[in-house]
N, C-alpha and C positions, 0 to 999 in steps of 0.2 A: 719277966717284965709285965707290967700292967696292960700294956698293950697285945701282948700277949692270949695274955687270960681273960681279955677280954672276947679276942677272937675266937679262943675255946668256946667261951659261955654263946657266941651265936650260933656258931657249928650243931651246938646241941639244942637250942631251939628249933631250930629248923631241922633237928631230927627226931623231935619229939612224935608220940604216936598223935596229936590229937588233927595233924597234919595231913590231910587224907592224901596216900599217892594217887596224884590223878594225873595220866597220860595226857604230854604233850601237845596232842592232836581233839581241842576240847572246842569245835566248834562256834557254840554259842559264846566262849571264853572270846576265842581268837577273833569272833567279829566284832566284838566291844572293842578288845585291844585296838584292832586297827582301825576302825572306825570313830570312836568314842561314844558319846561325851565321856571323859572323865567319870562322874557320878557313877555311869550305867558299868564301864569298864570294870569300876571298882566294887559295884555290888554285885557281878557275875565274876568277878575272881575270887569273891568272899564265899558266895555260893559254890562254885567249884569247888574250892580248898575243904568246905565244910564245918567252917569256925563259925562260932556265934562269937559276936561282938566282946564280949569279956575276955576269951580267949586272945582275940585281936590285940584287945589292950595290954594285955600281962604280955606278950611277946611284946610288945611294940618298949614297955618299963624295961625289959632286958638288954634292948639298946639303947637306953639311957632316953628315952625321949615317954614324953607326958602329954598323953588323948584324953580327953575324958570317953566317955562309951556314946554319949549324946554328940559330941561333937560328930565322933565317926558315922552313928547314924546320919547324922544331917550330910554328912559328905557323902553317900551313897546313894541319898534323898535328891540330891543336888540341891538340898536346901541350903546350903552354906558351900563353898570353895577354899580350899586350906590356901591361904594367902602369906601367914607372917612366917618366919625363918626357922621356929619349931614347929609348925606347921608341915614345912618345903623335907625339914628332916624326916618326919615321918612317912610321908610320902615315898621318901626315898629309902625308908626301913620295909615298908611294907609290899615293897617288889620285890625284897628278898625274901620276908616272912609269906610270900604267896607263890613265892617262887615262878613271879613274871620277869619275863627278860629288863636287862636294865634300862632307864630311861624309858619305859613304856607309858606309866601311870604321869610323869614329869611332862612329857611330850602330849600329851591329853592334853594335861592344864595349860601350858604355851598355848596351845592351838585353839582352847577354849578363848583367852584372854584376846590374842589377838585377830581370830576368825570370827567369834560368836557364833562355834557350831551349835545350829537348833537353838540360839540364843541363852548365853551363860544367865545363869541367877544375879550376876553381878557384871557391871559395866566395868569394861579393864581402866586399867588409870589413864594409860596414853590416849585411849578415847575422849576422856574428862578432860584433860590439860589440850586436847585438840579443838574438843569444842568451847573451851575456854577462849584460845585464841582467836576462833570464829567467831565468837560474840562480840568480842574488844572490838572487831573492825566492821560487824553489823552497827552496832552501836553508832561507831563513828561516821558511818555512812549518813544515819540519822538524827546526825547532829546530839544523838542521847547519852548525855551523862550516865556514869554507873551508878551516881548517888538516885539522880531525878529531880532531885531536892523534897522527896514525900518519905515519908516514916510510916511503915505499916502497926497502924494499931490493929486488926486483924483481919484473918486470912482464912477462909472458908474455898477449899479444894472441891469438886464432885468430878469423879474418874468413871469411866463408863468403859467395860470391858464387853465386845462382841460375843457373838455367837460361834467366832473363827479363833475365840480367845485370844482377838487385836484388841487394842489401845484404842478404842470407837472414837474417842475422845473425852475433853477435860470443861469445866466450865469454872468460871474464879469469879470469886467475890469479895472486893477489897472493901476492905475503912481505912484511910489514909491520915493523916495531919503532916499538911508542909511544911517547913522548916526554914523556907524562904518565899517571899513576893515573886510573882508573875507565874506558878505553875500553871498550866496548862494542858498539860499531857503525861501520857506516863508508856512507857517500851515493856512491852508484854513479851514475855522469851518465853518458848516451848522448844523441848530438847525432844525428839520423836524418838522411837524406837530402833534399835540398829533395821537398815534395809527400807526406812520407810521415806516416803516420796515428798518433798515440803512442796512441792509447787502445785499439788496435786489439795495439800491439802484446806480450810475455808474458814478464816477468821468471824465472828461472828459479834459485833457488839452491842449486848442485849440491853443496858439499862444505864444511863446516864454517861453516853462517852459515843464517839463513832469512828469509824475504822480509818485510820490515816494511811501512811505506807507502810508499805511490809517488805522485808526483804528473808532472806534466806538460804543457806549453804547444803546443798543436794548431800554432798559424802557427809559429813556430821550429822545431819537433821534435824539442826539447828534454825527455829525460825524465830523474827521478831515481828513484831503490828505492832504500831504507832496508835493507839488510843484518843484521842483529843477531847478533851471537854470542850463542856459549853460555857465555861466562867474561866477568868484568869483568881486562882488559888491567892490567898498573902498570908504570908507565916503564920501559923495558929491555927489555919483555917482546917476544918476535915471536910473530907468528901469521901461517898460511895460510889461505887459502880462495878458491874460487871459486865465479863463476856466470856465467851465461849470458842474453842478451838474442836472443828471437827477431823480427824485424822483416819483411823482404818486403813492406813495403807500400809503397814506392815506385817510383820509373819506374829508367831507367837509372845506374849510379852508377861514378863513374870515378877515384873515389880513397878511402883512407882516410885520418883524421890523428889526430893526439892531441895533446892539449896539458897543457902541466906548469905548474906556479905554482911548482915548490922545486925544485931539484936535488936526484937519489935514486940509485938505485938502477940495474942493469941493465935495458933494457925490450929486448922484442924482440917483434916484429909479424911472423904470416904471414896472407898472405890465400890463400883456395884458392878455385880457379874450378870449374865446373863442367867434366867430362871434355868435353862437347862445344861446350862455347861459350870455350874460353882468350880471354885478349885478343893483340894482337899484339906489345905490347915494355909493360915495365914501367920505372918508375923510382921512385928515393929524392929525398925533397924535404925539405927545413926550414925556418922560418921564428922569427925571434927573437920577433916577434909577432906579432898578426893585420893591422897595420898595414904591417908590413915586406916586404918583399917575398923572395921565394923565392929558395933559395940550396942548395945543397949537392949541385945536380941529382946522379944516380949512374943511369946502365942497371942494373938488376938480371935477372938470366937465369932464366927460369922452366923453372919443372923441368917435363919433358915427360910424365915417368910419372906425376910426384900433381898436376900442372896448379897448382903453387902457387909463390911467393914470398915471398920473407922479407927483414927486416932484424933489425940486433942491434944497439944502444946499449950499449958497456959500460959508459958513465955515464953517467946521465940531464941535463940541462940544462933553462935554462927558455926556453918556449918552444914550438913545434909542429914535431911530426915525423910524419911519414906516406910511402904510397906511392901512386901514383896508374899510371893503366895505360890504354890506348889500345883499342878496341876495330877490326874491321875492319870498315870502311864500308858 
C-alpha cells in the first residue's frame, strides 16, 4: 500500500549516515528543549544532529513537505516563526528528522505565541484581536469615531530604540484633509510592547495640537491621547501636526508595525538604534490582516553612520506594515 511505502521511505531517512548518533543526554540540546525559545531550540538540535541546512531540506522533501533552505535559516534566526499549515507540518517532520521527543519543537511555538517568551519576532493574533477590542471601547470612552472624519495624506513615523534595546519611543507627523465640517481633534493609538506600562508612559504634543485626554488598557498596552486643535477643520480642509509618545518601559523589542483601516496617503517609518547596540540585519514585513500571515519579506540595509532604517509606502493600503530587526545573541 502507498501508505505503507511511505513509512518505509521515513524509516530510512532517519537511518541515513549523514544523521550523527548523538546520545540522549545532550545538555546544551536539553536546555533549549525545555526552556526554548523555539528559534534557539531549533538551531541546537540542528547543531547537535550535525546537518547543514540542505541536508535539512532534502529530509524534510522526503516527507512530502516544501522549506526553502532561507526560510529554515530565518527560523533558527528567529527571524521569521513557521505560522501557516505547511509550515506547522514541518515542524512536526523535523522532530522526527532530529530525532526530538514528539511535540517538543510544537510546544515552543504554543508557548512562544501565547507567553511571549524573551519576546517572539511576531505578535501572536489573539493578542491583536485583544487589543482590537481594547480600542473599540477606549475610543468610545472618548467619544472618538474610528473614522475621525480626517483622510491621511501622509505619515512620517520616527521610532527610537534604547540602549536596553526598548521601544524608547515613537514621534508622528501627520498631513491630514477632512472629509467632513467641524473636525477638531484626532485619537492618537499606541499599541506598546508586550510587558510594558501605559500609565507609566508621557504623551507629548509638539507642534500644532495639545494633549486632551488619554486613556489606556495596562494587560494590552494599548494607549489613546486625544489631540485637540486650535481650529475647527471643514471638509477639504488639510492640517499638520505632530506629537510624540515616550515609552521605555518594556523588555526587549524586535519590531515595529502599523496598521491602517482606509487606504491614504504616503507613510514612511524610520527606526533608529542606539550608536552602540545596532541590531544585526533588519527587514520590511506586511500583512493584509492580523489573521493573515506575513508577506512582502524585503532586507532593508542599515545605515552605519545614524544606526537607522527606514521604509516608504508611496500609497498607503489596508492593512499592517512594519519593520522588525534581529538582535545579536
Amino acid at each position: 500500500m502507498p501508505h505503507a511505502t511511505q513509512q518505509a521511505d521515513v524509516a530510512a531517512v532517519i537511518a541515513v549516515p549523514d544523521v550523527a548518533g548523538v546520545t540522549p543526554a545532550d545538555p546544551a540540546l536539553d536546555a533549549a528543549l525545555s526552556g526554548g525559545p523555539f528559534h534557539v531550540a531549533l538551531r541546537a538540535a540542528i547543531a547537535a544532529r550535525g546537518l547543514p541546512l540542505q541536508r535539512v531540506q532534502h529530509h524534510l522533501s522526503r516527507y512530502g513537505v516544501k522549506v526553502g533552505v532561507t526560510s529554515l535559516s530565518y527560523w533558527q534566526q528567529g527571524a521569521r516563526r513557521p505560522q501557516r499549515p505547511e509550515s506547522l507540518r514541518a515542524v512536526r517532520a523535523l522532530e522526527e528528522i532530529l530525532q526530538l521527543p514528539e511535540e517538543s519543537l510544537i510546544r515552543l511555538l504554543a508557548e512562544g505565541d501565547e507567553q511571549g517568551a524573551g519576546r517572539p519576532a511576531v505578535r501572536s493574533y489573539r493578542s491583536l484581536v485583544e487589543a482590537d477590542g481594547v480600542l473599540a471601547g477606549l475610543l468610545a470612552e472618548l467619544d472618538a469615531p474610528v473614522d475621525g472624519g480626517l483622510h491621511t495624506l501622509g505619515l512620517h513615523e520616527r521610532v527610537r530604540i534604547g540602549a536596553r534595546r526598548e521601544l524608547a519611543g515613537r514621534e508622528a507627523h501627520h498631513i491630514v484633509r477632512a472629509h467632513r465640517d467641524g473636525v477638531d481633534r484626532f485619537a492618537a493609538v499606541y499599541h506598546g510592547d508586550p510587558g510594558c506600562t501605559p500609565d507609566l508612559m508621557r504623551v507629548q504634543a509638539l507642534e500644532n495640537c495639545r494633549t486632551g485626554r488619554i486613556r489606556y488598557h495596562h494587560d494590552t498596552g494599548v494607549l489613546v491621547a486625544e489631540l485637540l486643535f486650535d481650529t475647527r477643520l471643514r471638509s477639504g480642509d488639510t492640517f499638520l501636526f505632530r506629537y510624540g509618545i515616550e515609552d521605555g518601559t518594556a523588555g526587549v523589542s524586535r519590531e515595529y508595525a502599523r496598521g491602517f483601516g482606509a487606504a491614504g496617503g504616503q507613510y514612511a517609518l524610520q527606526i533608529r538604534f542606539d550608536e552602540h547596540r545596532p541590531p544585526v540585519r533588519c527587514h520590511r514585513f506586511a500583512q493584509h490582516s492580523a489573521a493573515a500571515p506575513r508577506s512582502g519579506r524585503q532586507e532593508l540595509p542599515l545605515s552605519p553612520r545614524h544606526h537607522s532604517v527606514h521604509l516608504v509606502e508611496p500609497r498607503l493600503r489596508t492593512g499592517i506594515v512594519g519593520i522588525g530587526w534581529d538582535w545579536e545573541e
